[in-house]
C-alpha positions as CSV (number, residue, x, y, z in Angstrom):
1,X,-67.2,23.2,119.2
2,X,-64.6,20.6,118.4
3,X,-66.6,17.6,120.4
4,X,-70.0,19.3,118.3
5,X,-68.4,18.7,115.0
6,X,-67.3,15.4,115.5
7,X,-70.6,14.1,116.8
8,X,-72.0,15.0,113.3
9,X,-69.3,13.5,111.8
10,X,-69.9,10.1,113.1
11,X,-74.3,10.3,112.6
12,X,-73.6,11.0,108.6
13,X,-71.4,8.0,108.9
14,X,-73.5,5.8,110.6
15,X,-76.6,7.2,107.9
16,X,-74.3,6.1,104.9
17,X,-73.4,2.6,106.0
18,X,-77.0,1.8,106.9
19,X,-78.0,3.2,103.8
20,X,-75.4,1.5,101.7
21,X,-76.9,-2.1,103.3
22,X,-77.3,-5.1,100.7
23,X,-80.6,-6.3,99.6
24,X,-80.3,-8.7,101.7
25,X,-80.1,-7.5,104.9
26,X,-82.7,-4.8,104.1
27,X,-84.9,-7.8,103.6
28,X,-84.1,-9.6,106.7
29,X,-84.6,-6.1,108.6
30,X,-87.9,-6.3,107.1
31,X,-88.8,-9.7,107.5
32,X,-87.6,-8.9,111.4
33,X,-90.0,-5.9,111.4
34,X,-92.9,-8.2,110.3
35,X,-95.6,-9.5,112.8
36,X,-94.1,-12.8,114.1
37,X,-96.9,-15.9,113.1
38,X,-98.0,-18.7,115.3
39,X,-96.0,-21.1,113.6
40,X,-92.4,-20.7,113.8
41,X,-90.5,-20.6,110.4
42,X,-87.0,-22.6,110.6
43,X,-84.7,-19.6,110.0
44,X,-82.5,-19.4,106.6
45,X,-78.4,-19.0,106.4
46,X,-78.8,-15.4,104.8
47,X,-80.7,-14.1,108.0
48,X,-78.1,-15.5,110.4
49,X,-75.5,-13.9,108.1
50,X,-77.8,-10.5,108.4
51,X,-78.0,-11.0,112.2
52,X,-74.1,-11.4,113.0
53,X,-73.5,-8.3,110.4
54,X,-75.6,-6.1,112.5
55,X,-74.2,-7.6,115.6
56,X,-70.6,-6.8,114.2
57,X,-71.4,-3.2,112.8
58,X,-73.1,-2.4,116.2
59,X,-69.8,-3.1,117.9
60,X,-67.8,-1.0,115.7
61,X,-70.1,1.7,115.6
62,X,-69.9,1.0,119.4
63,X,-65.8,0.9,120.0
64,X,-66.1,3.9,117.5
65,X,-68.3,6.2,119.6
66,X,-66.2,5.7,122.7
67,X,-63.0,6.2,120.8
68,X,-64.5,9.4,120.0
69,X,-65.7,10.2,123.2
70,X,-62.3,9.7,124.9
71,X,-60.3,11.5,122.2
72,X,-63.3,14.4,122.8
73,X,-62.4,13.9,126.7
74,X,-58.9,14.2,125.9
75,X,-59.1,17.0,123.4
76,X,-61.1,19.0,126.3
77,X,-58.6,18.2,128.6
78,X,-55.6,19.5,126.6
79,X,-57.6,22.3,125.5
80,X,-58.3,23.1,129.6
81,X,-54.5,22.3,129.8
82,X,-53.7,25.1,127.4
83,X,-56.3,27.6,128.3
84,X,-54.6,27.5,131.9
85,X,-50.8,27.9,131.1
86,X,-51.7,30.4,128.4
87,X,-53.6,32.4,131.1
88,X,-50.5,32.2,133.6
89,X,-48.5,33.0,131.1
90,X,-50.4,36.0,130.6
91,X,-50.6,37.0,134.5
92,X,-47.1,36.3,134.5
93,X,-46.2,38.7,131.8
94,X,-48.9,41.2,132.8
95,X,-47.1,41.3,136.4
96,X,-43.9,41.5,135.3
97,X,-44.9,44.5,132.5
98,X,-46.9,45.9,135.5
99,X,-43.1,45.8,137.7
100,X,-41.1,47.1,135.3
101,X,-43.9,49.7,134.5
102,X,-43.6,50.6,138.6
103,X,-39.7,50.4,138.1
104,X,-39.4,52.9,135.0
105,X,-42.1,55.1,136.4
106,X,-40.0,55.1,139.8
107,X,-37.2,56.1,137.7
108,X,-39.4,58.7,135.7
109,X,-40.3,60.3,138.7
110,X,-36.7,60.8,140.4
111,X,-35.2,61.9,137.2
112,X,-38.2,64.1,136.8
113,X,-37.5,65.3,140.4
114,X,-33.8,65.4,140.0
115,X,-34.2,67.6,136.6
116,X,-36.7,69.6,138.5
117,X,-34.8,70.4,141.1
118,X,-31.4,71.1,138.4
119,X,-34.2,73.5,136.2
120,X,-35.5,75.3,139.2
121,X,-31.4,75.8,139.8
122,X,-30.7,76.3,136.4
123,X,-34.0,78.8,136.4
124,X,-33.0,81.4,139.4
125,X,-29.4,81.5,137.6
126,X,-30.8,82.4,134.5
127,X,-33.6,84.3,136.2
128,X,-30.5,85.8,138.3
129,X,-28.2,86.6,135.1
130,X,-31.4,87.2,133.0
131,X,-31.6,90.4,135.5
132,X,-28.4,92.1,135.9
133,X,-28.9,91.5,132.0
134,X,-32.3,92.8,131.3
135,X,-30.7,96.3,132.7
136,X,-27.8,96.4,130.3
137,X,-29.9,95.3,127.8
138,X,-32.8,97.7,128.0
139,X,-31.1,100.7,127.2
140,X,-30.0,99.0,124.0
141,X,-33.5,97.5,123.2
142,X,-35.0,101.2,123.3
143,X,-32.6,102.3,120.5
144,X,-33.0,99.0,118.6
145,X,-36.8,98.8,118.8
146,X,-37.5,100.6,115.9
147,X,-35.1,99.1,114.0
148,X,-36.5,95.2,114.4
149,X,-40.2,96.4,114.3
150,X,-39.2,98.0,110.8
151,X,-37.9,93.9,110.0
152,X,-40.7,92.4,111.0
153,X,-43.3,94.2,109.3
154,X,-41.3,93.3,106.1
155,X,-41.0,89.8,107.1
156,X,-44.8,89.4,107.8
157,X,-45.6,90.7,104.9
158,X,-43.0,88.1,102.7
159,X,-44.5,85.5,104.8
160,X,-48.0,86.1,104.4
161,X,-47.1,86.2,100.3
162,X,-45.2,82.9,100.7
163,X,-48.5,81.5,102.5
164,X,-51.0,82.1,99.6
165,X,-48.5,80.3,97.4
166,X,-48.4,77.2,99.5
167,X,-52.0,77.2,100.5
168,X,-53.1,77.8,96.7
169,X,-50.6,74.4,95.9
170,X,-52.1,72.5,98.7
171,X,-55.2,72.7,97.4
172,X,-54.9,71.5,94.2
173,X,-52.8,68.6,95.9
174,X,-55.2,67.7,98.3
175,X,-57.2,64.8,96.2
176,X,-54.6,62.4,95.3
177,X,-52.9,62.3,98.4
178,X,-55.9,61.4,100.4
179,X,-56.0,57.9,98.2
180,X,-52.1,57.8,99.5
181,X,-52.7,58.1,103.0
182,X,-55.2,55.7,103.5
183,X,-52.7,52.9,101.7
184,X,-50.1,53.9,103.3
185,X,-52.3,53.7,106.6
186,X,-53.5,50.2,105.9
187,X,-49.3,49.0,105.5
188,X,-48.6,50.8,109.1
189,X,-51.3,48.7,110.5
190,X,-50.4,45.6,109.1
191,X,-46.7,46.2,110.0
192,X,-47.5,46.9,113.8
193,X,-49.3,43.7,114.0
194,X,-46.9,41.7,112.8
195,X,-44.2,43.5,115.1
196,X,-46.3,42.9,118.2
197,X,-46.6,39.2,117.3
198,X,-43.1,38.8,117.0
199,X,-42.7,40.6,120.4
200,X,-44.7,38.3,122.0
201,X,-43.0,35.4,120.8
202,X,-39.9,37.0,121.6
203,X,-41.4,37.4,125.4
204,X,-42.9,33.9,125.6
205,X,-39.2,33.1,124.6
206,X,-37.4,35.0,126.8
207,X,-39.9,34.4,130.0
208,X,-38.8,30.5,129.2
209,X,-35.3,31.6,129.2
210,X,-35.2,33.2,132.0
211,X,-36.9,31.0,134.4
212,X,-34.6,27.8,133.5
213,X,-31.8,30.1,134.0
214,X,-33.7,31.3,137.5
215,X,-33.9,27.0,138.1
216,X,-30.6,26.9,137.8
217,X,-29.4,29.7,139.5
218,X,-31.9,28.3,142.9
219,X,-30.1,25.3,142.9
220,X,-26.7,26.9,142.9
221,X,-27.8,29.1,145.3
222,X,-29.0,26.6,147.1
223,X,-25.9,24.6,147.3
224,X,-23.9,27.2,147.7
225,X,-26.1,28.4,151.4
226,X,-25.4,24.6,151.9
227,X,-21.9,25.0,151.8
228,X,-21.8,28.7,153.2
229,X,-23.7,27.8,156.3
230,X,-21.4,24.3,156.8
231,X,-18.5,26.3,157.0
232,X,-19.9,29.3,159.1
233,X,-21.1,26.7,162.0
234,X,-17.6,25.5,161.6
235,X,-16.1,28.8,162.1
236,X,-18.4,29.5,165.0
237,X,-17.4,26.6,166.6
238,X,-13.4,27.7,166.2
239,X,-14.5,31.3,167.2
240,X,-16.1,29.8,170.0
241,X,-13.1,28.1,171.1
242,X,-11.0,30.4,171.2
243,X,-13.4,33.0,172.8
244,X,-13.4,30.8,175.6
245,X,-9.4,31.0,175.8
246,X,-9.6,34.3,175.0
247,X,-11.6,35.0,178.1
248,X,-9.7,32.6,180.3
249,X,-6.6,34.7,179.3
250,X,-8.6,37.8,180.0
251,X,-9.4,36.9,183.2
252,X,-6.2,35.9,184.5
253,X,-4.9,39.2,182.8
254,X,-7.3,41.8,184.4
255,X,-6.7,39.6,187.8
256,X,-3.3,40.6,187.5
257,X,-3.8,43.5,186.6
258,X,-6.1,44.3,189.1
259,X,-3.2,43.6,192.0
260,X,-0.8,45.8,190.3
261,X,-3.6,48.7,190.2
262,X,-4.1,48.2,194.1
263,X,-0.7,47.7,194.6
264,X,0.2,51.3,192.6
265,X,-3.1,52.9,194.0
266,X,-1.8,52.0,197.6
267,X,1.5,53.4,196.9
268,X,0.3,56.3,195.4
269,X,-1.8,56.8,198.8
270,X,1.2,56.3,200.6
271,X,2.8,59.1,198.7
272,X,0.0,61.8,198.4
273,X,0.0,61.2,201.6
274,X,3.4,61.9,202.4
275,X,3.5,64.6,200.0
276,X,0.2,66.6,202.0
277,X,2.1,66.0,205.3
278,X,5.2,67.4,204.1
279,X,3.1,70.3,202.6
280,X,1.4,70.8,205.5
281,X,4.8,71.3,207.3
282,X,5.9,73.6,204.8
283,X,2.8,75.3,205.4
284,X,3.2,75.5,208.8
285,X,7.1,76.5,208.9
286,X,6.4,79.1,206.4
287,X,3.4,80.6,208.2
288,X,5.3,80.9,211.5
289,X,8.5,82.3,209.6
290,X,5.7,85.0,208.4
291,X,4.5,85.7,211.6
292,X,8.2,86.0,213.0
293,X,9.5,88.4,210.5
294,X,6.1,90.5,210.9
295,X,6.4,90.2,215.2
296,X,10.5,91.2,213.8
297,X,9.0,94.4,211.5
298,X,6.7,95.5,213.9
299,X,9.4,95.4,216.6
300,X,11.3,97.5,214.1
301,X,8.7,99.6,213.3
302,X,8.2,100.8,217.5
303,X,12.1,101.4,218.1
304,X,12.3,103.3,215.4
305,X,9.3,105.5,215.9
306,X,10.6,105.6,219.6
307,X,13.9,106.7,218.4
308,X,12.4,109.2,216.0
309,X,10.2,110.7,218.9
310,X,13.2,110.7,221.1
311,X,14.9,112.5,218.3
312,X,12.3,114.9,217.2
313,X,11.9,115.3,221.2
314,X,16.0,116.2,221.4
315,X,15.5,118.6,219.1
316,X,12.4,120.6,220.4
317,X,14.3,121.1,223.6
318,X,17.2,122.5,222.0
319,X,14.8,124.7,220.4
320,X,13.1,126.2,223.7
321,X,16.8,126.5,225.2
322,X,18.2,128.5,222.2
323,X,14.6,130.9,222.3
324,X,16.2,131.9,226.2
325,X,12.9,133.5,226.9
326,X,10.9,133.3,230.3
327,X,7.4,132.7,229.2
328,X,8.9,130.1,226.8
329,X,9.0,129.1,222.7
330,X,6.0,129.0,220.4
331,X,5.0,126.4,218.7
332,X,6.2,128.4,215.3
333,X,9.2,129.2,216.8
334,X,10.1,125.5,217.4
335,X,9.0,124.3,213.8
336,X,11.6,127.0,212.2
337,X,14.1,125.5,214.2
338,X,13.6,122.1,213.4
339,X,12.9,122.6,209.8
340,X,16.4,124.5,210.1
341,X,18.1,121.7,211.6
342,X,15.9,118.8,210.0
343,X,15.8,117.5,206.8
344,X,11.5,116.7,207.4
345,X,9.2,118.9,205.2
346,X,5.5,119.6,205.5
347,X,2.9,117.7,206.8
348,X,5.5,115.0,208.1
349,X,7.4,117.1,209.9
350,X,3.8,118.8,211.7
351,X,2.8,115.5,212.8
352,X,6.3,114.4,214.3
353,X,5.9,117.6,216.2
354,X,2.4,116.9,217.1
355,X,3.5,113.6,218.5
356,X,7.2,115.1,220.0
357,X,5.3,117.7,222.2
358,X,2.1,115.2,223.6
359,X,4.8,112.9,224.2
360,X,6.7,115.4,226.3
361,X,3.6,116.8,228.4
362,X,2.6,113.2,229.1
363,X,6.0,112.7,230.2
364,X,6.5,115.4,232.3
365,X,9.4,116.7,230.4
366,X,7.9,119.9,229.0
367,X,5.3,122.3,230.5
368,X,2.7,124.6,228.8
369,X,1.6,126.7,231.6
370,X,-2.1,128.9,232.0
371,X,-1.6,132.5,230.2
372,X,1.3,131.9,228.8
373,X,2.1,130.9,224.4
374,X,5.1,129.1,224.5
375,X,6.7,125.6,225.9
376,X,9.1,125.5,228.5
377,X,11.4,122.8,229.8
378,X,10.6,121.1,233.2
379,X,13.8,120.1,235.3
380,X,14.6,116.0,235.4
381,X,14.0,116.3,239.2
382,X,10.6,117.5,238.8
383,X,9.6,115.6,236.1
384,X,10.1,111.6,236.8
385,X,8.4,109.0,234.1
386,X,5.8,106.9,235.2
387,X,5.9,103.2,234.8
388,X,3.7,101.5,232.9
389,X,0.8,99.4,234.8
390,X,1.2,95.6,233.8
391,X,-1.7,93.8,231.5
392,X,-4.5,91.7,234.0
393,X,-3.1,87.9,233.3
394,X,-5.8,85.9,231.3
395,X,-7.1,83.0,233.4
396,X,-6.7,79.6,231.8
397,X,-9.9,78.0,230.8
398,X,-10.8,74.9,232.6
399,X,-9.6,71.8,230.6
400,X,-13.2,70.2,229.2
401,X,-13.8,67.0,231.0
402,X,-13.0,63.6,228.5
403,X,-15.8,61.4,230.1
404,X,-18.2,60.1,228.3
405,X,-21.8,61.2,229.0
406,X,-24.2,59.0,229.4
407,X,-27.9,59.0,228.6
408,X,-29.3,60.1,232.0
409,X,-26.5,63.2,232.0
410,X,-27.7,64.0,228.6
411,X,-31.3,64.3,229.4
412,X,-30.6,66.0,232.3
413,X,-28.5,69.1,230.3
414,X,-31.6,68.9,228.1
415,X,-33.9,69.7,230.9
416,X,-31.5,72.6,232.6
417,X,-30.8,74.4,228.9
418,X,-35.6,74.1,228.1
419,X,-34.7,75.9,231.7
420,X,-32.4,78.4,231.1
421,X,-34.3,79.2,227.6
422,X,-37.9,80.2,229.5
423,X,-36.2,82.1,232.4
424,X,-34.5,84.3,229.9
425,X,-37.6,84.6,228.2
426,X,-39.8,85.4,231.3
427,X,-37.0,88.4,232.3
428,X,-37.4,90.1,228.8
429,X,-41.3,89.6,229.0
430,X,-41.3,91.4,232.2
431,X,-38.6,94.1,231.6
432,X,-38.5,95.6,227.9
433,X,-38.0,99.4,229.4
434,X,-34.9,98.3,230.9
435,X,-33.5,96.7,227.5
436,X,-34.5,99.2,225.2
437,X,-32.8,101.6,227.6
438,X,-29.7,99.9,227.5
439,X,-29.7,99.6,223.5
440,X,-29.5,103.4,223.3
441,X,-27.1,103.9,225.8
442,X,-25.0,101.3,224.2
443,X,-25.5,103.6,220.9
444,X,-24.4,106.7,222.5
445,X,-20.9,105.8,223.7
446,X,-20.3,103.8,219.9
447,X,-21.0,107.2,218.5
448,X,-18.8,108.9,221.1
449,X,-15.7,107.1,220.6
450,X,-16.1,106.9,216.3
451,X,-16.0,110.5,217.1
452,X,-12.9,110.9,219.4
453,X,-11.2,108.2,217.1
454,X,-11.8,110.6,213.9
């Protein structure tokens, strides 16, 4: 529009000054204009004048066109210029309005969830207290239900009285305040305009503000990285120093450290050891002082149920000589005496006798002859003891040969024990009867002694 308007401007000029020519050069235009003749005409000093006038006004209008065309050039330039910093203005503003939009509506929605997670609390205690009151409260709402309906039909109707009033005063109002509005509509308008112009200036403003301060604080920034990251490789390098002592130090420490944990794990073997021998020992000495005092117990144990038999035996002869019958004493005759003489009660006192009288017939000391009830006492010519038969010695097994075998002797065992494993095979193949009989007969003399033993 601008390049347009000047282009007008400079054709009405260029009309006026051709118009506003002297007579002179309007005749030599024409006189130029004119067929040319044969014969030449010598030319006059006012058409020279005319010719270098033209000349000179062509230049200026010349230097004047591309005056205009550069300052057109360079008012389309600026203009560009402007057009494209206004527009990244614009995109600049737009994205930062559109961040802090995202920002606040960030917040929004986590103080919306934060208060709608404190009204949802807020709601079950009210909902909560709202019950345990709704029960107290129900019984008194019934008896106070007439009462408030009674109120508010009287209020309605005051209301509904007031209403008319107003409406019928609203009405007559109505006209002149339409006329008001609309004024006072127009001022708003104007007002917010204004408003959002300052704003945006006060924007533009502070978007300048902030990015020299931004500038500055890069630089700083920049220098201060510069100065952080001199002195952190500096510190690495010291750290790296004295990691390397550190480790050296280590080294020679855990090294150390190492021999003194052998050294005490040696000892220590040396001592458990010790300490399982000696408990071993211990062991040993205490399991053999067991088995002496038991062997000692159990010696005690026989001598003094041999003593009690010879007692008990003592006694039952006295018995049969103090009965001074032929035939001889019962058995009940006996036990009153003993329990007389004895302090032994019961079922102790049966079995000593039990024993005392067995002992005797095996003994040969007493005698319970055919047809007759009672004991009766054998003379010590008659009745001599026998001696015990001596226990079979137990041959000594042959001491197991300490040669080593070698591979031929090995594979021969292997063949003779494949050997001995089919010919045991082959005998119970070929008699089962014999086995099977066996089994039972074995059976029958387990069941016979379980039932002597019982």
């Amino acid at each position: 529009m601008a390049g347009s308007k000047s282009r007008s401007r400079s054709r009405s000029r260029s009309r006026s000054k051709s118009r506003s020519k002297s007579p002179a050069t309007a005749a030599a235009a024409m006189s130029t204009a004119r067929p040319k003749s044969k014969s030449p005409m010598p030319k006059s000093k006012s058409t020279k004048r005319s010719t270098s006038t033209k000349r000179k006004s062509k230049k200026r209008s010349a230097s004047k066109k591309r005056s205009a065309s550069k300052k057109r050039s360079a008012s389309k330039k600026q203009s560009k210029t402007s057009k494209r910093s206004a527009s990244k203005k614009r995109r600049r503003s737009r994205k930062r309005s559109a961040s802090k939009k995202r920002s606040a509506s960030k917040r929004r929605k986590s103080s919306k969830r934060s208060a709608s997670k404190k009204r949802r609390r807020s709601r079950k205690r009210s909902a909560s207290k709202k019950r345990s009151a709704s029960k107290k409260r129900s019984r008194s709402a019934k008896r106070s239900a007439s009462k408030k309906s009674r109120r508010s039909r009287k209020r309605s109707a005051s209301k509904k009285r007031k209403s008319t009033k107003r409406s019928a005063k609203r009405s007559a109002s109505k006209k002149p305040r339409k006329s008001r509005k609309r004024s006072a509509s127009k001022k708003r308008s104007k007002s917010v305009k204004r408003s959002a112009s300052k704003k945006r200036r006060a924007s533009r403003k502070r978007s300048a503000s902030k990015k020299r301060s931004r500038s500055v604080k890069r630089s700083a920034s920049k220098k201060r990285r510069t100065s952080r990251k001199r002195s952190a490789s500096k510190k690495r390098s010291r750290s790296a120093k004295r990691s390397t002592r550190r480790r050296s130090r280590k080294r020679s420490a855990s090294k150390k450290r190492s021999r003194s944990v052998k050294r005490s794990a040696s000892k220590k073997r040396r001592t458990s050891r010790k300490r399982s021998a000696s408990k071993k020992r211990s062991r040993s000495a205490r399991r053999s002082t067991r088995r002496r005092s038991r062997k000692r117990s159990a010696s005690k144990k026989r001598s003094s149920s041999r003593k009690g038999s010879s007692g008990m035996m003592s006694m039952v002869a006295a018995a049969i000589a103090a009965n001074r019958t032929k035939k001889g004493a019962s058995a009940q005759a006996i036990r009153k005496y003993v329990a007389a003489h004895c302090s032994l009660k019961g079922a102790v006192l049966n079995f000593r006798l039990r024993r005392a009288l067995a002992a005797g017939l095996k003994s040969g000391a007493l005698a319970h002859p055919k047809g007759s009830v009672g004991w009766v006492l054998v003379p010590k010519k008659a009745g001599k003891r026998r001696k015990p038969k001596a226990a079979p010695k137990r041959k000594r097994a042959a001491k197991r040969s300490t040669k080593k075998t070698t591979k031929k002797t090995k594979k021969t065992m292997k063949r003779k024990a494949k050997a001995t494993r089919k010919a045991r095979k082959a005998r119970r193949r070929a008699a089962p009867k014999k086995r099977v009989a066996k089994r039972s007969a074995r059976r029958v003399s387990r069941k016979r002694r379980a039932g002597k033993a019982k």
